[in-house]
GUVEX-396897 format. One record per residue: x, y, z of N, C-alpha, C, O in turn; residue in three letters. Coordinates in steps of 0.2 Angstrom, whole numbers, plus 5000, padded with zeros to 4 digits. Atoms other than C-alpha are relative to their C-alpha. Layout:
BEGIN
XYZXYZXYZXYZALA...
end
This chain:
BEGIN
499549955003556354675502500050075003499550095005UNK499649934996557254835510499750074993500150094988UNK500249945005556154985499500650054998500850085002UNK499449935000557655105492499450064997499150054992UNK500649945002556555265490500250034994500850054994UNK500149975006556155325471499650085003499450114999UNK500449955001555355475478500250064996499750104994UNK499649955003556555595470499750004992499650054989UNK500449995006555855545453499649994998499549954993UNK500549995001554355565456499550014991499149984988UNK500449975008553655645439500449954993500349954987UNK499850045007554755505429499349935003498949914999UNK500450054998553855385439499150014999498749974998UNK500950005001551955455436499950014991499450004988UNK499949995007552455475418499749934999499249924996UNK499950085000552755275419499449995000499149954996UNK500750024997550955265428499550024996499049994995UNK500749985005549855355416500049964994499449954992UNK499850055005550655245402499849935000499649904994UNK500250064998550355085411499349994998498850015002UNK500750015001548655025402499749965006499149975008UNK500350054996548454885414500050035008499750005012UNK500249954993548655005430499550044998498950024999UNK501049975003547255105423499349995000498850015001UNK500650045000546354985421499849975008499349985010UNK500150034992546554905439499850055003499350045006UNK500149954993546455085448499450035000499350085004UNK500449975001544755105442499549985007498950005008UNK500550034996544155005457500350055006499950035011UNK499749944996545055145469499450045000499350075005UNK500649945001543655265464499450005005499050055007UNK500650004999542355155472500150035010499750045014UNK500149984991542855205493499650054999499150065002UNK500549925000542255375489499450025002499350055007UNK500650025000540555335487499949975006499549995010UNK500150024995540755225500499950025009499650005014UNK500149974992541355335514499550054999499350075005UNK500649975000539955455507499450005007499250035012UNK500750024998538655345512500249965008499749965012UNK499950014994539355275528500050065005499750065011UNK500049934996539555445534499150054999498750085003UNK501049974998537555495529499749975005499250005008UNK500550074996537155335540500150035007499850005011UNK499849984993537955435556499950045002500450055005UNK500349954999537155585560500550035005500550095004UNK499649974998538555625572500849994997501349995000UNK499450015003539855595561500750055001501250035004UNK499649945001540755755560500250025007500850035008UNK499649984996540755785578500449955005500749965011UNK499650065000541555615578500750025001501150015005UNK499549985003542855695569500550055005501150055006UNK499949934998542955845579500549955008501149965010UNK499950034995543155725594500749965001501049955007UNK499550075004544455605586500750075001501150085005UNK499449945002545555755580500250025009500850015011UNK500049984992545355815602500549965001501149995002UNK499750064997546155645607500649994997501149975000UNK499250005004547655645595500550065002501250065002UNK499549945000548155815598500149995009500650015011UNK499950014991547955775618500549965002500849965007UNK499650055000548955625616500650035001500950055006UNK499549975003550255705606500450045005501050045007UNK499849954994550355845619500449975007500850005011UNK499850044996550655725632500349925001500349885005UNK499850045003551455605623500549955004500449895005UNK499450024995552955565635499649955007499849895009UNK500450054994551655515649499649944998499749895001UNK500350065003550555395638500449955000500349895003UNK499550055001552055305634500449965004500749915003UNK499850014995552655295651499449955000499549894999UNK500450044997550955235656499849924998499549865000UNK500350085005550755105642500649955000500549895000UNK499250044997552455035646499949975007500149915008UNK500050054993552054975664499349985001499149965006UNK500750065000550254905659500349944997500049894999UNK499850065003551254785646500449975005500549915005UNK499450054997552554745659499549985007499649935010UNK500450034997551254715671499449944997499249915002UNK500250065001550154585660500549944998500449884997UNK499450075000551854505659500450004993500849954991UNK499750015009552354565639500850065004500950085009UNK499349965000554154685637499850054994499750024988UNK499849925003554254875628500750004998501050015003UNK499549975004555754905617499750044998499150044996UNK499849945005556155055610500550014993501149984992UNK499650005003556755095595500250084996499750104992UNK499749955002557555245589499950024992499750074990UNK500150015008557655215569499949934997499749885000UNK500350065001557355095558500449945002500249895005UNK499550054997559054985559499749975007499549915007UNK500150024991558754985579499249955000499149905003UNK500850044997556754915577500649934997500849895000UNK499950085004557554775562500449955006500349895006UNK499450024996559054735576499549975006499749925009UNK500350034995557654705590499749934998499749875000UNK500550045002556454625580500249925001500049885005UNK499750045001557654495573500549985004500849925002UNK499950044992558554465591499549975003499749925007UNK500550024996557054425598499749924996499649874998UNK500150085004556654285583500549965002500449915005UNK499550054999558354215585500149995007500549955009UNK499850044993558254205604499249955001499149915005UNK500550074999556554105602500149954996499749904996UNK499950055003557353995590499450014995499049964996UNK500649975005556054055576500349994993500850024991UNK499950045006556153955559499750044997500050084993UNK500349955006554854055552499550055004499650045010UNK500249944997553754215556499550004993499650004987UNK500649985005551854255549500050065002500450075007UNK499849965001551754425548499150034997498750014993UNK501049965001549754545549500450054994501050044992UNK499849955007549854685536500350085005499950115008UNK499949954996550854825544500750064996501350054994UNK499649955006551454995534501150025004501750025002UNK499150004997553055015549500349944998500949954996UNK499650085002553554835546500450024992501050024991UNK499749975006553754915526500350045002500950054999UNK499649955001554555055532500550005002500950055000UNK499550034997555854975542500349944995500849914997UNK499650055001556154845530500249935001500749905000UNK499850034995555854715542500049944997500549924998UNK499850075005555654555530500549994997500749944997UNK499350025002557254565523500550005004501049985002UNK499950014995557854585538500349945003500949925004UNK500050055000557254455543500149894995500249834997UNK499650045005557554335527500950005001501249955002UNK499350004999559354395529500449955008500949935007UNK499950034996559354315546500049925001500249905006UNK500350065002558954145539499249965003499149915005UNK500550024996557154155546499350024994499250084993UNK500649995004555554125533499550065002499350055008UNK500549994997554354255535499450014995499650014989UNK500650025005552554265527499750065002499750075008UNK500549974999551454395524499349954998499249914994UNK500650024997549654345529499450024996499149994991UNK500349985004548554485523500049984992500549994990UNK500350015004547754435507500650044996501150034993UNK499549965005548554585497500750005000501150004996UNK499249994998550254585506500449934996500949934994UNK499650095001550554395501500150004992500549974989UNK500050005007550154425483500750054999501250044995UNK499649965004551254555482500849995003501350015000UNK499250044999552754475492500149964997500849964996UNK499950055004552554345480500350054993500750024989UNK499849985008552954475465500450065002500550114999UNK499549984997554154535477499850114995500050134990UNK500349935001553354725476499750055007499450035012UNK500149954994552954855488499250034999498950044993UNK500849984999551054915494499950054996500150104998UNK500449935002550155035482499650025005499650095005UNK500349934994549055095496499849965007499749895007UNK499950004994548955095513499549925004499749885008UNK500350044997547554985517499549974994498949974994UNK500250055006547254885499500550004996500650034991UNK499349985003549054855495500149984993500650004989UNK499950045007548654745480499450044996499050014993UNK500449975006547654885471499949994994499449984991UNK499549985008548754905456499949924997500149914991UNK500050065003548454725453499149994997498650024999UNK500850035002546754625443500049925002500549905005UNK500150064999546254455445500449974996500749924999UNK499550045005547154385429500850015004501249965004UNK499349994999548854475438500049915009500449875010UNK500250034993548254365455500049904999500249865003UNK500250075002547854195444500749974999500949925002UNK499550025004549454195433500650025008501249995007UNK499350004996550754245449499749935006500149915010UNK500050064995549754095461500349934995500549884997UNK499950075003549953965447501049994998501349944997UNK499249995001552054035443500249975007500649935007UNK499649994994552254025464499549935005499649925011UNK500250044996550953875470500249934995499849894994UNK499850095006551953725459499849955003499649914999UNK500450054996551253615471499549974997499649914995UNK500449994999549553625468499849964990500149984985UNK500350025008548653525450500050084996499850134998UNK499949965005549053645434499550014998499450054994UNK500650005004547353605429499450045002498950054999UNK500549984994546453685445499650094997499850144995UNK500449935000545353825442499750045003499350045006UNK499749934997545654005446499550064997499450114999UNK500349935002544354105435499450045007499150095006UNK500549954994543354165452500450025004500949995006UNK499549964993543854295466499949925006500449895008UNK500150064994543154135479500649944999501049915003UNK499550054999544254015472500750034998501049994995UNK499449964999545854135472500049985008500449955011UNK500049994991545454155490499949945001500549945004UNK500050084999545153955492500749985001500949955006UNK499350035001547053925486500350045005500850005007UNK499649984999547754055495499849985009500349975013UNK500150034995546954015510500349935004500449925010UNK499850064997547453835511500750005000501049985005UNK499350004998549253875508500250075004500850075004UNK500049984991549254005524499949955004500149965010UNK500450024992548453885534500749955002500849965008UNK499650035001549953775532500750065005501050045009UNK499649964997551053935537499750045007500150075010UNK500349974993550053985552500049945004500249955010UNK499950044998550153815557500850005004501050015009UNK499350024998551953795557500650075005501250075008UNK499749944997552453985562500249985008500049945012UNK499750024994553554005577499850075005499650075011UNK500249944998553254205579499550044996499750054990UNK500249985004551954295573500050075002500150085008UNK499849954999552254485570499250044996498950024991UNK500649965005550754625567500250075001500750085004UNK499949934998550754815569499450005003499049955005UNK500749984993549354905579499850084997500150134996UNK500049955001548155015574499850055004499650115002UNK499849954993548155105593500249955005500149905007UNK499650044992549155055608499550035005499250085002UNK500449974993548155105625500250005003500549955006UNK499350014993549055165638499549975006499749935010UNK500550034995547455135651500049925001499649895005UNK500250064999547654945647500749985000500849945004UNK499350045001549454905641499749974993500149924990UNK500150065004548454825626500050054991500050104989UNK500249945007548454865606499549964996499349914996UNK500750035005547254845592500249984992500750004988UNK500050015007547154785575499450004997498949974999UNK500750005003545854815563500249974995500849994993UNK499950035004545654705549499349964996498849934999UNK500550045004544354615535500149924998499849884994UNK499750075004545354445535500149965008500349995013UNK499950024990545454325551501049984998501449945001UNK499350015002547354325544500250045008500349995012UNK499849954993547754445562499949975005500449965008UNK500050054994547054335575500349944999500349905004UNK499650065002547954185567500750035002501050015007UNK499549984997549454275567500350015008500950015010UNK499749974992549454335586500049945003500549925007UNK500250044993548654175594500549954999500949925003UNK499850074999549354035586500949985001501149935005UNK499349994998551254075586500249975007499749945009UNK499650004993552254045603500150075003499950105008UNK499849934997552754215604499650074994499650054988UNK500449945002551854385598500350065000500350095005UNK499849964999552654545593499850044995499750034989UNK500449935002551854715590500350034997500750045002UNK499749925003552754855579499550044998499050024995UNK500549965002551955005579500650075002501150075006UNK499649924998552655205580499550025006498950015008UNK500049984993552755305594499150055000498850055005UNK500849985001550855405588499549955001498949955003UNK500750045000549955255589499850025008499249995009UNK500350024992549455265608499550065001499550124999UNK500549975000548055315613499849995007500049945010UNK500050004993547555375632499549945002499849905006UNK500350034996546055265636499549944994499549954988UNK500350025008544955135626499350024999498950004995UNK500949965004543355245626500350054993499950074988UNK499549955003544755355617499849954993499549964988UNK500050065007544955185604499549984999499549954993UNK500550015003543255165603499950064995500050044989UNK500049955003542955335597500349994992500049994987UNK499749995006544355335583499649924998499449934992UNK500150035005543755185577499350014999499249964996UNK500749985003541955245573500050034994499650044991UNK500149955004542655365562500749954994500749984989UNK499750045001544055225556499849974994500149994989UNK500350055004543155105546499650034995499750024989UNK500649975005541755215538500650064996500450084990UNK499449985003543355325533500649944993500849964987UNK499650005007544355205523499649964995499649964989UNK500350045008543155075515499450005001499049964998UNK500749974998541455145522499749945002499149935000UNK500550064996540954995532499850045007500050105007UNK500349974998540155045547500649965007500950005011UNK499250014995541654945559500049944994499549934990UNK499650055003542854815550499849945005499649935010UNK500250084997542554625551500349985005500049945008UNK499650024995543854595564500250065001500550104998UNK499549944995544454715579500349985004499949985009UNK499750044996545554635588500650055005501150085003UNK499649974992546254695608500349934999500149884997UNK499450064996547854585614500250055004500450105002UNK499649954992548454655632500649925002500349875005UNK499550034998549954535634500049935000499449904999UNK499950074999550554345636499449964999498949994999UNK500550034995549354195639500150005008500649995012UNK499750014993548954195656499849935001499549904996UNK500050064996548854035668498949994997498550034998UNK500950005001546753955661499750024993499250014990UNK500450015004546854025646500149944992500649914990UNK500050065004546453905631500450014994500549964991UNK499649995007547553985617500450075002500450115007UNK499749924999548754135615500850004998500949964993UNK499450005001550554155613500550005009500450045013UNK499749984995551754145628500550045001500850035006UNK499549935000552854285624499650054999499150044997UNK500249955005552254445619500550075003500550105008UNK499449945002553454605614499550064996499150054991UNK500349965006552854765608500850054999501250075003UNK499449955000554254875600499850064997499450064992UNK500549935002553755055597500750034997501250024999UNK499649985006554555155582500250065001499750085004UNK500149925000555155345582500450004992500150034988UNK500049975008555955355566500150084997500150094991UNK500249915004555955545563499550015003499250054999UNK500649995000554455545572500150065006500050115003UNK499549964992555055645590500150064994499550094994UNK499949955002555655785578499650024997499850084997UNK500549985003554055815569499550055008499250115008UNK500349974994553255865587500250075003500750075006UNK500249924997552856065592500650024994501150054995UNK499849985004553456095574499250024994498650014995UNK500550005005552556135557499649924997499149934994UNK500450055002552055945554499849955005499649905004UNK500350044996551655895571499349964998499349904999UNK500650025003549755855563499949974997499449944996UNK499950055001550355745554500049925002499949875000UNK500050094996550555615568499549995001499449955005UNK500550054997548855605570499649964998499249935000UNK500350055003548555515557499949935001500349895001UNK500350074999547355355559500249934994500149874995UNK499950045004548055275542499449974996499449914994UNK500850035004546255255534500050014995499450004992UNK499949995006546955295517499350034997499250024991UNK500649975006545255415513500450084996500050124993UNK499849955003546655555507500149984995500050034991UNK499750035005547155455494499549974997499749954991UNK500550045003545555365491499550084997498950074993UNK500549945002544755555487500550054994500350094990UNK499749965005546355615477500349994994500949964992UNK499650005007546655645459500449984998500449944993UNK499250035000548355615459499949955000499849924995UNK499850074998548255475468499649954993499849924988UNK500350055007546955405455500249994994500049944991UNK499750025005547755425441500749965000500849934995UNK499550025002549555375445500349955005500949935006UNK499750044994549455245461500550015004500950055004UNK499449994994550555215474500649984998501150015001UNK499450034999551955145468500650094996501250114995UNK499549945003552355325459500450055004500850095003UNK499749984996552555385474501049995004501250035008UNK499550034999554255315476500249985008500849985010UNK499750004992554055265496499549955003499149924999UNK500450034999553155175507499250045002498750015004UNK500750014998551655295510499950054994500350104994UNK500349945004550655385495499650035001499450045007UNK500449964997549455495493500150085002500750115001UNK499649944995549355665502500449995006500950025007UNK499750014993549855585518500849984999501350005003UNK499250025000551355515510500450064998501050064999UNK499749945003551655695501500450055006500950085005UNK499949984995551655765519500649965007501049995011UNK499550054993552555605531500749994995501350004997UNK499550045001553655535517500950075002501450065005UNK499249964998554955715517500050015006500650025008UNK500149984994554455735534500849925004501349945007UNK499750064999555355545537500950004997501449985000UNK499350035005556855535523500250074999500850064996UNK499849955003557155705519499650054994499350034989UNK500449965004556455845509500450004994500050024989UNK499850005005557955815495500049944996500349934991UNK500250075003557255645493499250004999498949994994UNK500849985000555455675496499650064998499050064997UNK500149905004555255875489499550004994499150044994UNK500349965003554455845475499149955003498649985002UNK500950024997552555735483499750065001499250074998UNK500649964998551955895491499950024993499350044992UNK500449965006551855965472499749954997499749964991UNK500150055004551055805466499450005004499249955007UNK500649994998549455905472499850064996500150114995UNK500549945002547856005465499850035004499550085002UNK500249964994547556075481499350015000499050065003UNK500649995000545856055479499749985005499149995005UNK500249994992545556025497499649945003499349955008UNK500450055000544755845496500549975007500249965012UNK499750064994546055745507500050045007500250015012UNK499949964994545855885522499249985001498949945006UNK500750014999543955885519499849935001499249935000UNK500350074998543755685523500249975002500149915003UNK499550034992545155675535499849985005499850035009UNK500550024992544255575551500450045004500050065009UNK499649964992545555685563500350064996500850094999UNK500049945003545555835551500550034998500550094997UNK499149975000547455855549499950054991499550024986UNK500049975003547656005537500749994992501150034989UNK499750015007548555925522500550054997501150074998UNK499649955003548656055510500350095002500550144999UNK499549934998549456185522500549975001501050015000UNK499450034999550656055527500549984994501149954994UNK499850025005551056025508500350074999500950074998UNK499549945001551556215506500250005004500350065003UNK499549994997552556215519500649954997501249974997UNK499550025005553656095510500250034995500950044995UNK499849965005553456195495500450065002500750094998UNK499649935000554256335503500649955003501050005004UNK499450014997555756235511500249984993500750004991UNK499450005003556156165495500250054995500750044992UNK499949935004555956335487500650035002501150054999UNK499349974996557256395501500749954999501249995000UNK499550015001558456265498500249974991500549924990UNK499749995007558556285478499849924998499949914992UNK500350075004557756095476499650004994499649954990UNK500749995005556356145464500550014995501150014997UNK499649975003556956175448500150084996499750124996UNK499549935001558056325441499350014996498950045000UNK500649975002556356355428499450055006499250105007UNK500649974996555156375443500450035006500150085007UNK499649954997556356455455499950084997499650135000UNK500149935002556656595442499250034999499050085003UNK500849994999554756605438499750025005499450075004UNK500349974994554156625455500350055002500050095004UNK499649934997555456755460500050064994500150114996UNK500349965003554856855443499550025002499550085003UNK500649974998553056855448500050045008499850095010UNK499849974994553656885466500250095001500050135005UNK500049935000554257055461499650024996499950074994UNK500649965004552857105451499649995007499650045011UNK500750024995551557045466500250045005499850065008UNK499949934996552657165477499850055001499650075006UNK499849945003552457305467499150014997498950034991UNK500850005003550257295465500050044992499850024986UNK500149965008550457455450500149974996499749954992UNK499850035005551557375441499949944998500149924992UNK500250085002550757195442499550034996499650024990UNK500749985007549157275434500250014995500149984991UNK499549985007550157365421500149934996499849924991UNK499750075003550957195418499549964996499549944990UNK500350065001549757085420499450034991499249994986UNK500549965005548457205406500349994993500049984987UNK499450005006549757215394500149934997499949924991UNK499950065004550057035392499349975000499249924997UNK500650035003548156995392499650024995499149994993UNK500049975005547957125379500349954994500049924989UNK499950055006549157035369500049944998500349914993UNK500250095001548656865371499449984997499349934994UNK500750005003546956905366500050044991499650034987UNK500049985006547656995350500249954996500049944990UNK499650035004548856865345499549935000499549894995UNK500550055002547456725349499450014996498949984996UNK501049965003545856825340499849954996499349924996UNK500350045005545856725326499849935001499249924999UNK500450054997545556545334499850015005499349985006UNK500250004992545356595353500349965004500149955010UNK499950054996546356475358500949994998501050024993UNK499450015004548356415357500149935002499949905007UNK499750084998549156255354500550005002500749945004UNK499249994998550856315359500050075002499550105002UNK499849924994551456475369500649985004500649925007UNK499449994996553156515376499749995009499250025012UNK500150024993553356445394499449995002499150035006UNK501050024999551556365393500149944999499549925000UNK499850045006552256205384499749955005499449905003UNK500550064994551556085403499450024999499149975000UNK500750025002549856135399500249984991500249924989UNK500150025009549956145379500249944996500049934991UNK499950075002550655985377499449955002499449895001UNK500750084997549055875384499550054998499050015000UNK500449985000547756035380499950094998500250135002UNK499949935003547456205371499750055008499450035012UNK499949944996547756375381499350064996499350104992UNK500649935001545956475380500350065000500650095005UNK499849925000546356665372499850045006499450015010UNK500249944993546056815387499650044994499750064988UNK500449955004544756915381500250074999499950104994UNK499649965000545757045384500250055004500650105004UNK499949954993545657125402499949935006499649885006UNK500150064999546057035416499450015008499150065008UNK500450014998545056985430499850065006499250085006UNK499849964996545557125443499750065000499550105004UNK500249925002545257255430499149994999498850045001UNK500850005000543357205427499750005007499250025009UNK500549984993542957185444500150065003499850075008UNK499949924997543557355449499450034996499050074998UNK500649975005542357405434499249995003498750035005UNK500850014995540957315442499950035005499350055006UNK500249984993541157365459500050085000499650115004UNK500449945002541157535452499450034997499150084998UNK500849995003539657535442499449985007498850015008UNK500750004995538757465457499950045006499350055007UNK500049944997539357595469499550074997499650134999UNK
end
């Protein structure tokens, strides 16, 4: 299915998500990565200057962007594979889906890859008249309930075991009605044996990559499912999508990010499978594909560089912004209305679609500094979310309530005298008109907090005015 972006109604859609009893339920198990990249991260004594090192090599890339790409283009066409470009999304769908219809390609397995979502490449492809299957565990379920990834690198979050039992027994008619589903093992048994059947018969398998290498020509995938090397080897032909950020200069380079990779999104210390592919089968070897295409994405991506969201692209995709933030925890991916949630999606998705589609994500943040603090390549988040906030502030997108309000406080906060003034005055009478409980249930233009939780009285001076008090008393 071709995503059409809800991000514009964001705050209807988190509404929907807080309601949802049984996403509430499911998103409890989201909480546990935390913990987990904790302890991953105590276990590596170098951890931090992992980070420091990781964040070096993305920004060196980026800076020399142009030459990587050049370099990594004539190591693929020297192991015998081919580089497309593509420009936007339409452009990758139009390669991808030429390249199936000139191998004559019936069906297409397909690794777990967020560009492939963002591009819309399965319907694409379905429209083509060409089967394709998602592989990874989570992706297949949720192709099956025809729905898009709630997070980056655990797509079937939002789901439970009962949603997993009751959509394999609606979509495996095949299979005895009598067969039993109550264990995660025999979930995985069924889904198992109906891929193996689809790996078998595939014609192309498609994955994304999570660094291309320009020193080799070769790209990577990181994954916990042997779904990714089935999909490359067993195929005829092999084709990579990935954006033009993934490349990486050297593979001590790809070693490096992935040390801080793994123990960043699900705190293992590396993933069960890391799989290098550098081009074709050659002559000798025993398995492989005999094609192989990589087609590399920009998308909006070129225009984000030696601007305010360049830092953006150095994102590894290890979803620990989202596995550390609030938001995210309470209202899942899908309220995001896009293909990426989270901080990173608050930051990439206006960066991608537009700020008058994507505007409101950067405020569907507490700013509390988690997603910046446990970022492996340190991209600074929440500065990159105010700068959204001020572009949608500049182009009138926020609404007419918080426009006028901030251009109130703006000329008081001008004007420091008359802010104190101000400010003393109404915490004066906030403290007189609450005396008798201390607290309110209601308050003009307060009515977003007081609707879900009482407004503590001001005691009657506000903060500015007593620490001048103090700093004079201590002088």
């Amino acid at each position: 299915m071709t995503v059409v972006p809800t991000s514009a109604r964001f705050q209807e859609n988190a509404h929907e998500a807080l309601n949802d009893a049984r996403l509430q339920g499911a998103m409890v198990f989201a909480r546990n990565f935390a913990g987990r990249r904790a302890l991953a991260a105590a276990r590596l004594p170098e951890f931090d200057r992992l980070r420091d090192s990781a964040s070096a090599i993305k920004d060196h890339t980026l800076a020399h962007l142009d030459l990587y790409l050049e370099a990594y283009e004539r190591k693929v066409v020297e192991s015998g594979g081919c580089v497309h470009y593509a420009e936007d999304a339409e452009a990758a769908r139009r390669i991808v889906v030429d390249l199936c219809r000139s191998l004559g390609a019936k069906s297409v397995t397909k690794g777990k890859s967020m560009i492939s979502e963002e591009i819309g490449l399965n319907a694409a492809i379905e429209a083509a008249g060409i089967e394709a299957v998602e592989t990874d565990l989570g992706e297949y379920i949720i192709q099956l309930r025809h729905e898009t990834p709630s997070h980056i690198i655990a797509p079937a979050i939002h789901l439970t075991k009962r949603d997993f039992e009751h959509d394999f027994r609606a979509r495996h008619t095949n299979l005895p009605p009598e067969r039993d589903l109550s264990k995660p093992e025999q979930l995985l048994a069924e889904a198992r044996a109906v891929l193996r059947e689809k790996f078998l018969a595939a014609d192309v398998g498609i994955t994304g990559a999570n660094f291309l290498i320009a020193e080799t020509g070769g790209s990577v995938i990181v994954t916990n499912e042997g779904n990714g090397d089935l999909t490359q080897t067993l195929p005829r032909a092999h084709i990579v999508i990935a954006s033009i950020e993934k490349i990486v200069p050297t593979l001590e380079d790809a070693a490096q990010l992935l040390r801080v990779l793994a123990r960043s999104a699900t705190g293992q210390d590396a993933s069960v499978y890391t799989t290098f592919s550098t081009g074709p089968r050659r002559p000798g070897d025993p398995d492989g594909p005999s094609a192989y295409h990589v087609v590399i994405l920009d998308n909006g991506r070129s225009a984000m560089l030696g601007g305010e969201f360049q830092d953006m692209l150095r994102c590894i995709r290890c979803g620990a912004c989202m596995n550390h933030c609030p938001v995210y925890q309470a209202v899942g991916g899908h309220a995001y209305g896009w293909v990426y949630p989270g901080p990173m999606g608050a930051v990439l998705t206006p960066s991608l679609i537009g700020v008058a589609e994507g505007g409101q994500l950067p405020n569907a943040s507490t700013f509390c500094g988690r997603c910046e603090e446990v970022c492996p390549v340190r991209i600074p988040l929440p500065k990159m979310m105010r700068h959204w906030r001020e572009r949608e502030f500049e182009r009138a997108l926020s609404p007419a309530a918080a426009r006028y309000g901030l251009g109130l406080w703006a000329f008081f906060a001008a004007r420091p005298a008359l802010y104190r003034v101000a400010a003393g005055l109404v915490a004066r009478s906030l403290r007189l008109l609450g005396r008798r409980k201390g607290r309110f249930a209601s308050l003009p233009f307060a009515g977003g907090w007081t609707r879900y939780r009482d407004l503590a009285a001001p005691e009657g001076s506000t903060f500015q005015s007593r620490w001048r008090a103090k700093s004079g008393a201590v002088k």
